[in-house]
C-alpha atoms as one frame of an Amber mdcrd trajectory, in Angstrom:
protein
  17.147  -7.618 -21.375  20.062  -6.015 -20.404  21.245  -5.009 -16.976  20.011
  -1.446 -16.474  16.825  -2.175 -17.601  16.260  -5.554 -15.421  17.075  -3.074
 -12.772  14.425  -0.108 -13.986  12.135  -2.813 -14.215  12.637  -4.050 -10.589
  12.692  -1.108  -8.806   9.418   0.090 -10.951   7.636  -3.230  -8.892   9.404
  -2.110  -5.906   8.108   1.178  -5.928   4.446  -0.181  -7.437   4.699  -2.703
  -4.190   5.659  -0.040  -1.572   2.118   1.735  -3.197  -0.107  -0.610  -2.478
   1.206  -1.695   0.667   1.200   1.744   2.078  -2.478   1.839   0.696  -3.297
  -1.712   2.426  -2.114  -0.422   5.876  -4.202   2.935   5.235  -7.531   0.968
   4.194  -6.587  -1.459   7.730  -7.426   1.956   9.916 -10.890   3.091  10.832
 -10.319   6.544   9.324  -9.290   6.108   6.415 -12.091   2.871   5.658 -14.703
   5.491   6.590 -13.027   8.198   4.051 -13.002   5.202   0.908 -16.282   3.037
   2.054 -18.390   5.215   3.987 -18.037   2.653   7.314 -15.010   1.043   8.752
 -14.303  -2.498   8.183 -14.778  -5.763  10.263 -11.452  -6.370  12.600 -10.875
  -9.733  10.920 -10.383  -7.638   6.886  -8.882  -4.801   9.139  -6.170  -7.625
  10.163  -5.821  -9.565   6.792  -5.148  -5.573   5.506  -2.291  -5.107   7.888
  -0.633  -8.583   7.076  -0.939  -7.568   3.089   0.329  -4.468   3.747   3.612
  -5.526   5.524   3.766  -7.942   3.501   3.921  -5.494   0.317   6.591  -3.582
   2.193   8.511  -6.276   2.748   8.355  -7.579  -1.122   9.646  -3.865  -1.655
  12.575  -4.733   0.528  13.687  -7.817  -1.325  13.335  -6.342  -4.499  15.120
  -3.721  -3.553  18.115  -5.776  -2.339  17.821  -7.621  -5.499  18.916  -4.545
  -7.582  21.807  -3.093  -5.209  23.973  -3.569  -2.232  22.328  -3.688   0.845
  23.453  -0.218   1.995  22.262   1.341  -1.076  18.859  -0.832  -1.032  17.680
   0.147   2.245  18.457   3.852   1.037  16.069   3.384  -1.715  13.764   1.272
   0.253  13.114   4.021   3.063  12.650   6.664   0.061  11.010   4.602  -1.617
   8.292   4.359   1.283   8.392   8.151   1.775   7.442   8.267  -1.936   4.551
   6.140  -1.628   3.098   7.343   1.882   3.196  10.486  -0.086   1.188   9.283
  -2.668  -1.077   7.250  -0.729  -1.641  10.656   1.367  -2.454  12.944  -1.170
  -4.683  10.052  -2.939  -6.989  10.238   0.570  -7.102  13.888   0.921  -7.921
  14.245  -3.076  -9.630  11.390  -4.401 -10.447   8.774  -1.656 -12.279   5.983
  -3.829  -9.597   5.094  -6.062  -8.153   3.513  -3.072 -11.037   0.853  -3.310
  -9.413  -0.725  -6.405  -6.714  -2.034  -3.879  -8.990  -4.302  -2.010 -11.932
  -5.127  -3.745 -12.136  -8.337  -1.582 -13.422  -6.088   1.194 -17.318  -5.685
   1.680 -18.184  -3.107   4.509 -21.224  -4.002   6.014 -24.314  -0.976   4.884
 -24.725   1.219   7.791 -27.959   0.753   9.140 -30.217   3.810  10.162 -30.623
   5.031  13.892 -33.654   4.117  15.478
């Protein structure tokens, strides 16, 4: 594989990393569970969202470094997460639910009916 194209291919996961993790820290907030599973989710998947979610960020970052300088990487990092907060943004005002495909370990407890 030659170089340019080791590099496509790494900042393609970069970007595809920076996605979901953007969409893990989303699903970890109240609002945004209630927009994609009609209830928010227990504090203990809320947390284990927010650790995934970093922790996609942060496998952005290294891949990132791994295809340039650091200068130019954290350039591209920090656009890179514009990009996808963009994405993740529009993807809850438009079309909530296909957010569910990035945890499908999560069960939200069914609402139960007032009394």
């Amino acid at each position: 594989m030659s170089e340019s194209m080791l590099s496509a291919c790494l900042l393609s996961a970069a970007f595809a990393s920076a996605i979901a993790g953007m969409g893990w820290l989303a699903l970890s907030m109240p609002v945004h569970a209630q927009q994609v599973w009609g209830d928010v989710v227990s504090p203990v998947s809320a947390r284990a969202l927010r650790w995934v979610g970093a922790s996609g960020l942060l496998v952005a970052l290294a891949l990132c470094l791994a295809v340039d300088h650091a200068s130019m990487a954290t350039l591209v990092w920090v656009m890179t997460l514009a990009a996808s907060a963009l994405a993740i943004a529009f993807a809850l005002s438009s079309r909530p639910a296909w957010l569910r495909g990035l945890a499908p370990w999560v069960r939200v407890p069914k609402s139960r009916p007032a009394r």
